[in-house]
N, C-alpha and C positions, 0 to 999 in steps of 0.2 A: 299674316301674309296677305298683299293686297289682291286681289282677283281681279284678273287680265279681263280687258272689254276689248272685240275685237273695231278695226278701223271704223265700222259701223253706225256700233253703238258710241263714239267719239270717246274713245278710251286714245291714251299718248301713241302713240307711231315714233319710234327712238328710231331704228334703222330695220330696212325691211329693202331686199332684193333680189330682182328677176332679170330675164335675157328672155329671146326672142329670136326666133328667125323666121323672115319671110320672103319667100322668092318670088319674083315675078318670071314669066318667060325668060328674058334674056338676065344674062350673068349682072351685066353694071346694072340692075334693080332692085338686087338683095337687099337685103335692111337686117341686122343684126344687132338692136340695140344693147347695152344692158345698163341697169337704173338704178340709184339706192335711191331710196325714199327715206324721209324722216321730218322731224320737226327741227325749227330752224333754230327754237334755242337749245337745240343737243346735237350731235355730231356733227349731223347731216348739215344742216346751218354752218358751222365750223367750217366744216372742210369745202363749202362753197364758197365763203368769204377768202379763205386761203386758195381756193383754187383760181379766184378771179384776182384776187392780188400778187398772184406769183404766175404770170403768162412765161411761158417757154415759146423761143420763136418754132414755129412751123404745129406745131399745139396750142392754140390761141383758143380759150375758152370764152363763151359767149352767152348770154341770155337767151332762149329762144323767145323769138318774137313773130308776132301774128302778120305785122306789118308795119314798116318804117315806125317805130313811138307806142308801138305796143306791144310789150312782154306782158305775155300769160303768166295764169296764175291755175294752182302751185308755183313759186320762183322754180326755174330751171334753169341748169345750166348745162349748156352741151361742152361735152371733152374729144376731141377727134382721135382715134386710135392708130390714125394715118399720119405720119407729118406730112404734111401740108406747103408742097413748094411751089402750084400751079394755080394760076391766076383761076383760068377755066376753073382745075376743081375747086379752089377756092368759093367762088360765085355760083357752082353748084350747091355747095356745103353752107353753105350761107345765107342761100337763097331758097331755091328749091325743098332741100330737108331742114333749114329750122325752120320753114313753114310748116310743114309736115310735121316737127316733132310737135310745135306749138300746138298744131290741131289736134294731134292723138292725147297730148294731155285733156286737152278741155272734153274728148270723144269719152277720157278714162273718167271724168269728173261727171258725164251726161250718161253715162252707165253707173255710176253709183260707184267705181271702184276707189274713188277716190272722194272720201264725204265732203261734198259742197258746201259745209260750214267750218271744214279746215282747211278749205284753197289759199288763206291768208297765212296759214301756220305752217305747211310743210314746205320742203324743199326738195326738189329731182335735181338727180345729178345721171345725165346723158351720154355713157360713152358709147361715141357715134363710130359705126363702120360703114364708110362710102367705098364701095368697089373703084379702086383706081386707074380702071376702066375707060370710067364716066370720059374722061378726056379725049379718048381716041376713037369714042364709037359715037353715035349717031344717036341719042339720045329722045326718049319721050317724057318729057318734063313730069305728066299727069300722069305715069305708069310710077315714075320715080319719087313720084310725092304719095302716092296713094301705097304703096309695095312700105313706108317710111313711117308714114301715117300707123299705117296695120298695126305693124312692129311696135309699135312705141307703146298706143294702147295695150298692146299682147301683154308685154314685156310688165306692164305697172300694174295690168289685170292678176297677174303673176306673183307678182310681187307682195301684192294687196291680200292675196287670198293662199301666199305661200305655196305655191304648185312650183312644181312636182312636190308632192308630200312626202316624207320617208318609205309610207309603206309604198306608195306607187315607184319610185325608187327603186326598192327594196324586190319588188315582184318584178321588174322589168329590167333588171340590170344585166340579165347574160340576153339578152334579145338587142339592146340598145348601143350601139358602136359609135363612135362619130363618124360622120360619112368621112373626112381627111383618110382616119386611120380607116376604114376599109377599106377606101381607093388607094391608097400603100399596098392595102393587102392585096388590091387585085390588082397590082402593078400599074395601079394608072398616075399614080405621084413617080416623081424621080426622086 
């Protein structure tokens, strides 16, 4: 039996994934990514090639890119969780956070959580959640890109290094709610 090297020491990365959430002050700043990581001649590759060759209208998958003609590396591709029917969100989602996602990769690659002699090899797959919000509030671009940024990094640091672990899981599970289902509990959902 072969003996597992972790992301590190440049052992295979097949699929590996995390989530994230980071709030800023106001509600449309959230950032809630979640990521699969892997190399691109095994799943994760796969099911990005098929994700970019089969676009569903108002789900349009994209490369994230740094600026006009530049996608980052690890390949990424963002997936919206939102359909996507407003111009405004659209050029938020487009602009704004795949800048932001683009940078939190490279931020996860200049932390080591992603080894910088497999930036050519793996593939990220990004499903994005933009508060649909963004459209009808008053927005700070550089609140909204840096709350996107966090998140992304979080989410691949996570990913990378397998957090939550079982036992931390395991020890924290009657403590830990989702905030939805407690704001149910305390009647603040309908």
């Amino acid at each position: 039996m072969a003996k597992k090297r972790s992301a590190k020491t440049g052992g295979r990365i097949v699929l590996r994934t995390g989530e994230a959430l980071v709030e800023g002050e106001h509600g449309w700043s959230a950032a809630e990514p979640e990521v699969v990581i892997g190399e691109l001649d095994g799943p994760v590759g796969y099911a990005i090639a098929n994700l970019l060759g089969d676009q569903i209208k108002g789900h349009s998958r994209v490369f994230a890119i740094l600026n006009c003609d530049v996608q980052v590396r690890p390949t990424t591709l963002m997936v919206s969780k939102v359909t996507v029917k407003d111009e405004k969100y659209t050029n938020i989602l487009m602009g704004t956070v795949q800048a932001a996602i683009a940078n939190g990769v490279l931020d996860a690659v200049r932390a080591g959580d992603i080894p910088k002699k497999k930036a050519n090899d793996l593939g990220i797959i990004v499903s994005v959640w933009l508060d649909p919000s963004v459209v009808s509030e008053s927005i700070d671009h550089r609140v909204l890109f840096d709350t996107h940024r966090a998140a992304i990094a979080k989410a691949i640091h996570k990913a990378m290094h397998h957090e939550p672990n079982i036992e931390w899981l395991l020890k924290h599970q009657a403590d830990t709610v989702h905030c939805f289902y407690q704001m149910a509990l305390n009647g603040e959902l309908g």
